[in-house]
ZAZA-968243 format. One record per residue (C-alpha): residue number from 1; residue in one letter; chain; z, y, x. Coordinates in steps of 0.2 Angstrom, whole numbers, plus 5000, padded with zeros to 4 digits. Layout:
# ZAZA-968243
{NUM, a, A, {Z, Y, X}}
...
# end
This chain:
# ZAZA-968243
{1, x, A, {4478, 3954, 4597}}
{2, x, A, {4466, 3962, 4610}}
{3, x, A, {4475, 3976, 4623}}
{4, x, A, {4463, 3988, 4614}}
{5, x, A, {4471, 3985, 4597}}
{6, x, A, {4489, 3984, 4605}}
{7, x, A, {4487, 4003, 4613}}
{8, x, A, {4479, 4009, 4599}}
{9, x, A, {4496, 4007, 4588}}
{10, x, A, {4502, 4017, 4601}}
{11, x, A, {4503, 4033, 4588}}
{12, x, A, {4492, 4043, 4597}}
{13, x, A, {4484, 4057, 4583}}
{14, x, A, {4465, 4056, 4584}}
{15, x, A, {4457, 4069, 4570}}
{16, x, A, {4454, 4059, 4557}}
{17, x, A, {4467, 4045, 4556}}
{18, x, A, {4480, 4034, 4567}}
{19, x, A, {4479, 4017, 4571}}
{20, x, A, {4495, 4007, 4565}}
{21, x, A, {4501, 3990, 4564}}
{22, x, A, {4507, 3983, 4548}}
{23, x, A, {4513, 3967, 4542}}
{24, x, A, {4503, 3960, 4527}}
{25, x, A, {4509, 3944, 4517}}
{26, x, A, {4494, 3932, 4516}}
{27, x, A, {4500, 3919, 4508}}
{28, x, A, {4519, 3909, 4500}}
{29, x, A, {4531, 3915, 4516}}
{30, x, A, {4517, 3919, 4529}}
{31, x, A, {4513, 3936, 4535}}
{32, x, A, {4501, 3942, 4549}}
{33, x, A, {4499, 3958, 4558}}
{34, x, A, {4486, 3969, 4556}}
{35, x, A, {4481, 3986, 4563}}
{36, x, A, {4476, 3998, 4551}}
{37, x, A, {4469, 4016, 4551}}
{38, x, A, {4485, 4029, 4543}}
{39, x, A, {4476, 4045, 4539}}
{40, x, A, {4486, 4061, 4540}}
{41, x, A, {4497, 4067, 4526}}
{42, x, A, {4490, 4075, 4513}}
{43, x, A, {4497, 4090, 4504}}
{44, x, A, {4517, 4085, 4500}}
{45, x, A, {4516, 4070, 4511}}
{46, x, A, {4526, 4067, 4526}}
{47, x, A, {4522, 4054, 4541}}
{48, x, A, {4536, 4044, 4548}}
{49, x, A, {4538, 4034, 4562}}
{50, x, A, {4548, 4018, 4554}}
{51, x, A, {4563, 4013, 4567}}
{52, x, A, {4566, 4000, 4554}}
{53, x, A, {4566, 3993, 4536}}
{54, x, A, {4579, 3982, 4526}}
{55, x, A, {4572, 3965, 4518}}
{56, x, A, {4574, 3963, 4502}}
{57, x, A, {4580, 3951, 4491}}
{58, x, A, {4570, 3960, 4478}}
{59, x, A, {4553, 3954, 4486}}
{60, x, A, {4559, 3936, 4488}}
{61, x, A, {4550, 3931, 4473}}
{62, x, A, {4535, 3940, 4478}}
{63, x, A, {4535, 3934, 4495}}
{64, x, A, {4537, 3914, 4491}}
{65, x, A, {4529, 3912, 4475}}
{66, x, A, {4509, 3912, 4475}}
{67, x, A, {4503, 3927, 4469}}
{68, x, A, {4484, 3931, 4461}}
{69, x, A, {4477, 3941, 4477}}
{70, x, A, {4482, 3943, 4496}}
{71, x, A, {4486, 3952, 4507}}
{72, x, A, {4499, 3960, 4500}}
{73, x, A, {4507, 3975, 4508}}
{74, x, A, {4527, 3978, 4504}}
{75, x, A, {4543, 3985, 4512}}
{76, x, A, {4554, 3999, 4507}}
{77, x, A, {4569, 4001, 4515}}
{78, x, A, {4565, 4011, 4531}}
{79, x, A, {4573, 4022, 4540}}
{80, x, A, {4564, 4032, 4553}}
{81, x, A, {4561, 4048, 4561}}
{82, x, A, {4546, 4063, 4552}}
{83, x, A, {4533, 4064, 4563}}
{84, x, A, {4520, 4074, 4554}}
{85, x, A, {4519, 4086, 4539}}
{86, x, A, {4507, 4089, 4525}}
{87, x, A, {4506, 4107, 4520}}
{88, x, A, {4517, 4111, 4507}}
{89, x, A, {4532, 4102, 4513}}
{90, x, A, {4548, 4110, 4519}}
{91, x, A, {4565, 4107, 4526}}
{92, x, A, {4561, 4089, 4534}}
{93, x, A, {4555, 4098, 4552}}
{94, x, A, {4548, 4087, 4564}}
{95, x, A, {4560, 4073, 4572}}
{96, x, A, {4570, 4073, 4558}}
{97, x, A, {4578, 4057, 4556}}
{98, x, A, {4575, 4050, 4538}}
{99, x, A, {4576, 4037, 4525}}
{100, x, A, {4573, 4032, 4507}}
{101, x, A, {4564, 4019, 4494}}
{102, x, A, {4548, 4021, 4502}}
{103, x, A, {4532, 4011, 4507}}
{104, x, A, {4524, 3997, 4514}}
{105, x, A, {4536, 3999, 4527}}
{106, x, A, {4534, 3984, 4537}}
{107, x, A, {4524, 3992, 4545}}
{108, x, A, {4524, 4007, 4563}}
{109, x, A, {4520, 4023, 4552}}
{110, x, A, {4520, 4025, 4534}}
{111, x, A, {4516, 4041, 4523}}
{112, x, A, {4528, 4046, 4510}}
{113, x, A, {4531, 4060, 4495}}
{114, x, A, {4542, 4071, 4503}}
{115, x, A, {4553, 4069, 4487}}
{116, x, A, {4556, 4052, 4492}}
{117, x, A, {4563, 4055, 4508}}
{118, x, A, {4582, 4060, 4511}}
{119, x, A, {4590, 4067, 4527}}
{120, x, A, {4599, 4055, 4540}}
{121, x, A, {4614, 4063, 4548}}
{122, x, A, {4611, 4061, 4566}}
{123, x, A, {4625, 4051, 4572}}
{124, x, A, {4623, 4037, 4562}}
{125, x, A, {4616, 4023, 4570}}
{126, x, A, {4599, 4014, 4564}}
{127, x, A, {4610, 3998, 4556}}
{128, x, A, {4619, 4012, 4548}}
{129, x, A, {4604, 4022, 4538}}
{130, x, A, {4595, 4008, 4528}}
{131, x, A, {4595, 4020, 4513}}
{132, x, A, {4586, 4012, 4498}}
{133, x, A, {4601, 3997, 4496}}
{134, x, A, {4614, 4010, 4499}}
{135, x, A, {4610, 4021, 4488}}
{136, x, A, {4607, 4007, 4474}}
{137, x, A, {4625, 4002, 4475}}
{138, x, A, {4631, 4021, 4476}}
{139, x, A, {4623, 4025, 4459}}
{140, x, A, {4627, 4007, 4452}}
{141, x, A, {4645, 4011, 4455}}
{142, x, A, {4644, 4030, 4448}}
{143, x, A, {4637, 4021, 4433}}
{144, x, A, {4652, 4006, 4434}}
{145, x, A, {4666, 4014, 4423}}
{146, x, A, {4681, 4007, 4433}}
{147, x, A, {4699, 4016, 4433}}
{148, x, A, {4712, 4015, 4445}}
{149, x, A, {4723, 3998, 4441}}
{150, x, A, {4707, 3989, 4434}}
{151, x, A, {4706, 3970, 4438}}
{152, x, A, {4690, 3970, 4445}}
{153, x, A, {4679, 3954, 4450}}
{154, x, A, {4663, 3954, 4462}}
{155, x, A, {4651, 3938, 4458}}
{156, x, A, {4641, 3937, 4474}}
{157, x, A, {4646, 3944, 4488}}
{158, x, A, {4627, 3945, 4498}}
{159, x, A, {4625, 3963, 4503}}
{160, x, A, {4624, 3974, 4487}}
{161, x, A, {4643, 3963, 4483}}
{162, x, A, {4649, 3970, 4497}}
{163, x, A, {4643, 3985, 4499}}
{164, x, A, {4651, 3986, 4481}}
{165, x, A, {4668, 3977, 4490}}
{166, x, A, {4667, 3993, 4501}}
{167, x, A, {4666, 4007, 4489}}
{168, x, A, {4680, 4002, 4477}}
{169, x, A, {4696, 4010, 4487}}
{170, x, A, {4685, 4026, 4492}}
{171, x, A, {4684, 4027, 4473}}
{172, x, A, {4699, 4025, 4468}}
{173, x, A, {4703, 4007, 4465}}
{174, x, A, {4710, 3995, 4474}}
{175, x, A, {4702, 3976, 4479}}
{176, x, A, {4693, 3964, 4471}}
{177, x, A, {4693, 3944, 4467}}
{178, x, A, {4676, 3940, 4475}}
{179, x, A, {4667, 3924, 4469}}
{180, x, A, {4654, 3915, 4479}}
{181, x, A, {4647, 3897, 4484}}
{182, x, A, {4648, 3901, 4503}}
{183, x, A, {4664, 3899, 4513}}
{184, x, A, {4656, 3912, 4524}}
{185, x, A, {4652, 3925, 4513}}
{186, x, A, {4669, 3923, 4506}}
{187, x, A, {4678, 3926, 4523}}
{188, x, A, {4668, 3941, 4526}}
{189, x, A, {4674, 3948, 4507}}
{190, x, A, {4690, 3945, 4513}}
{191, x, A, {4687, 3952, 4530}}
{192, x, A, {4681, 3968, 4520}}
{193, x, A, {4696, 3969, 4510}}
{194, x, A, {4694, 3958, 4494}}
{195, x, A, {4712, 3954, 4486}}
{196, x, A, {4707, 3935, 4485}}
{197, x, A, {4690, 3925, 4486}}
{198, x, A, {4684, 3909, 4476}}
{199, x, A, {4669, 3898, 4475}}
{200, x, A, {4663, 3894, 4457}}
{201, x, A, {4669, 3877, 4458}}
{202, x, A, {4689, 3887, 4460}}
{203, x, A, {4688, 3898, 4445}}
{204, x, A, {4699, 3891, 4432}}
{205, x, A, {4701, 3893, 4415}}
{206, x, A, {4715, 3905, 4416}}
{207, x, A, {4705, 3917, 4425}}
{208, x, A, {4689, 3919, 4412}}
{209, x, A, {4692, 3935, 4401}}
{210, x, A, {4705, 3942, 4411}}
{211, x, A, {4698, 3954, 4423}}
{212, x, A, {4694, 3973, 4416}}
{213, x, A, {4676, 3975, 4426}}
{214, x, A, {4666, 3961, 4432}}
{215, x, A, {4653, 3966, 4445}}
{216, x, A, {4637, 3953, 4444}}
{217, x, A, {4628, 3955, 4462}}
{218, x, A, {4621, 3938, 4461}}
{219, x, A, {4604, 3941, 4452}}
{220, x, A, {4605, 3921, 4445}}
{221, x, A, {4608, 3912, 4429}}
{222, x, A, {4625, 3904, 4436}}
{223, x, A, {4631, 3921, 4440}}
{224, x, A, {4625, 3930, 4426}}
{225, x, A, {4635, 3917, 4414}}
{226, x, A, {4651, 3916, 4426}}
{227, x, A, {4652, 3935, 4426}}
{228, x, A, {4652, 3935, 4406}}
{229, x, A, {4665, 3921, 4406}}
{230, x, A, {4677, 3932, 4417}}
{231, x, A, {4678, 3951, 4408}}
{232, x, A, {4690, 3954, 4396}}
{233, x, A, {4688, 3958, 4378}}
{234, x, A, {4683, 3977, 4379}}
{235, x, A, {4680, 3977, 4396}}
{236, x, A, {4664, 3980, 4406}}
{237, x, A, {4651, 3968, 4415}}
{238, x, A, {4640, 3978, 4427}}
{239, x, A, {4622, 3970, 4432}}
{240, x, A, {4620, 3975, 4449}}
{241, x, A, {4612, 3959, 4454}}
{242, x, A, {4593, 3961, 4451}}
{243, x, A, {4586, 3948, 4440}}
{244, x, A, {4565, 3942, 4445}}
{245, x, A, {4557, 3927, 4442}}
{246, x, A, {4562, 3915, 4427}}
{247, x, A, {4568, 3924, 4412}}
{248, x, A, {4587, 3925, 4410}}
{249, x, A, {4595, 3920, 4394}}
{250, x, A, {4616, 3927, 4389}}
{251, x, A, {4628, 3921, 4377}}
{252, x, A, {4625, 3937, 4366}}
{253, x, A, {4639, 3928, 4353}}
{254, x, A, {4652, 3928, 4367}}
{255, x, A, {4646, 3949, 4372}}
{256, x, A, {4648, 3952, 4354}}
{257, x, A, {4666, 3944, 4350}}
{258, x, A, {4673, 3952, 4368}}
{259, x, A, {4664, 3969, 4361}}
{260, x, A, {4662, 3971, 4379}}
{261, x, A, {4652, 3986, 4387}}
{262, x, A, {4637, 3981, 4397}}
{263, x, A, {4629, 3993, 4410}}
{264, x, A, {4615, 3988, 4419}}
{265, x, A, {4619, 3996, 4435}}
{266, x, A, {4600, 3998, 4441}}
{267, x, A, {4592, 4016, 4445}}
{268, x, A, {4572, 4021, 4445}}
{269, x, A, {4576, 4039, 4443}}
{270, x, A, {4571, 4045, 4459}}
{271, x, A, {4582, 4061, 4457}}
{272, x, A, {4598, 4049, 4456}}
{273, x, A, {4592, 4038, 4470}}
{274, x, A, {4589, 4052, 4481}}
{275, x, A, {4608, 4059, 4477}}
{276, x, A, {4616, 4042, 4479}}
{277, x, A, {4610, 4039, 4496}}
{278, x, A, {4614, 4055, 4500}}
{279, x, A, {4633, 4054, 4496}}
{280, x, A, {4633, 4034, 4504}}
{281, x, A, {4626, 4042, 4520}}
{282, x, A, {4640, 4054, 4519}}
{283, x, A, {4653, 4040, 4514}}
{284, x, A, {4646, 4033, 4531}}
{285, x, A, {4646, 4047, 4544}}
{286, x, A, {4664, 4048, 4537}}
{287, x, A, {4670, 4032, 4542}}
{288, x, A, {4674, 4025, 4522}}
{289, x, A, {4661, 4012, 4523}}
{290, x, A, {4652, 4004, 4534}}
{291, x, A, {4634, 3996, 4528}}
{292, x, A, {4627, 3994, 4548}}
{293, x, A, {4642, 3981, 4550}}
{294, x, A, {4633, 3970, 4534}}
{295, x, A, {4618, 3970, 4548}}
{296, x, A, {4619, 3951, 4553}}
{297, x, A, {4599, 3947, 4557}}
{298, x, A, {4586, 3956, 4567}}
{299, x, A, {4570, 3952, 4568}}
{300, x, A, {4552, 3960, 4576}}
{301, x, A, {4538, 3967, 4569}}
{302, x, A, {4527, 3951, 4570}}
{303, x, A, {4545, 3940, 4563}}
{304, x, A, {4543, 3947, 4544}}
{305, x, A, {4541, 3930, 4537}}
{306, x, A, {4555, 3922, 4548}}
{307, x, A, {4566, 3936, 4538}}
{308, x, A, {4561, 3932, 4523}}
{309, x, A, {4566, 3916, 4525}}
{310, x, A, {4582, 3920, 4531}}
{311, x, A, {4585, 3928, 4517}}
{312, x, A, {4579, 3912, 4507}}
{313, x, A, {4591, 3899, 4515}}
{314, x, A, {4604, 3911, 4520}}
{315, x, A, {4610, 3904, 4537}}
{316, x, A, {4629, 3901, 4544}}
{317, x, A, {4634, 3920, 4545}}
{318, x, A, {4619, 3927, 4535}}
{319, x, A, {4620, 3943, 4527}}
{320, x, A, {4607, 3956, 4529}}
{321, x, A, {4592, 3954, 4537}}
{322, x, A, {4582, 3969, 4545}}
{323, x, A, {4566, 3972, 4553}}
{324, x, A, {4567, 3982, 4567}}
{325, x, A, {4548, 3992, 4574}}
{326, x, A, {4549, 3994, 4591}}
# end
């Protein structure tokens, strides 16, 4: 990139549009960096300046499988600060500090629907306010019935499983048994509070059907079949884990004798997102949970495809990897 190209993603407003740079994925794991005109926001719209933006699990499959056309523009976990408003917006003034589940936000600017946006409190640190994943797992739980004295289980405990580790004695339940291949991830669970931690290869007979809730965080086969094996007759298996790529099959014989109740823990209503991140930033500024800690990896603008495949092989240690715009 030219020094010419370099200042112009500078931010500085011209009348028409801005100059950004913007990661685009080109091909299976590779991105480059382009710069890119932004125009100003239109009626409703607000600018933001990204300080950063979560990766995904979600966009794994996207990013690593060939798709039909490139370049493909994605991200949508930032946080960031207003910069500009379109007419017709109020209450997010200038240097607001923001987040929510919009996008491409791998990128220095992007322009969002007001609606989409939530208010950051101010004393929260950047690792702190990656809304979109906080918010998922807030509105996941509200939709988890779980009652105090429940046996719960947590298969997979990536980010989502413990963000979900996090929120159960703020809501009035006690630990979980978490479940996961890696030694590292079960540590951590235990580090946050988990009551005991297994691989798959530990869970014994003995324990399948006798646990009230069973959280699946894993978004696999393996972990979509061990979660039904370990809920009870009546109990409840919550989907958390978000399911791409192959299609999933379930023992629908073994949900149908255990009459179990099966939520599928997901939200697209952007009302209920907006809420739930809303109350998990609040759980946050009052010191209940603690989604910055689960901020293991860092990574540049110009590093989006060495995060992504972080978040592929999962590295000694590996549990949340960010993008961080400087």
């Amino acid at each position: 990139m030219s020094e010419d190209e370099k200042g112009a993603s500078s931010g500085d407003l011209s009348d028409g549009a801005r100059s950004i740079r913007i990661a685009r994925l080109i091909g299976p794991g590779r991105f480059d960096v382009d710069v890119q005109a932004l125009e100003r926001p239109a009626p409703g719209q607000v600018l933001v300046k990204i300080l950063a933006t979560g990766v995904c699990a979600s966009e794994l499959h996207a990013v690593m499988d060939e798709q039909p056309s490139y370049p493909l523009l994605i991200g949508h976990e930032p946080t960031g600060i207003v910069e500009e408003v379109g007419a017709g917006v109020d209450g997010f003034p200038v240097g607001m500090r923001v987040t929510g589940g919009f996008g491409p936000a791998f990128a220095e600017r992007a322009l969002a629907d007001h609606r989409f946006l939530v208010a950051v409190p101010e004393d929260l640190s950047v690792e702190d306010t990656i809304g979109e994943p906080l918010g998922c797992v807030v509105e996941g739980r509200r939709r988890t019935r779980i009652v105090a004295g429940d046996r719960v289980a947590i298969v997979g405990v990536g980010y989502m499983g413990l963000l979900m580790l996090q929120l159960l004695p703020v809501t009035g339940t006690g630990s979980a048994v978490v479940i996961d291949p890696r030694e590292d991830a079960r540590s951590t669970a235990l580090g946050f509070g988990a009551t005991e931690a297994r691989s798959p290869d530990d869970v014994t007979p003995e324990l399948h059907g006798s646990f009230d809730v069973v959280v699946e965080a894993t978004g696999t086969q393996p972990g979509l079949d061990l979660a039904s094996e370990l809920v009870r007759e009546h109990g409840v298996l919550s989907i958390l884990g978000y399911h791409v790529g192959a299609r999933r099959s379930v023992d629908v014989q073994m949900w149908n004798w255990k009459a179990i109740d099966v939520v599928n823990a997901h939200v697209r209503r952007r009302d209920l997102l907006n809420e739930a991140i809303r109350r998990g930033l609040e759980l946050t500024r009052q010191g209940k949970i603690h989604p910055g800690e689960l901020v293991t990896h860092r990574f540049g603008l110009d590093d989006v495809g060495s995060a992504f495949h972080a978040l592929e092989t999962k590295p000694e240690g590996f549990i949340k990897a960010v993008v961080f715009i400087e």
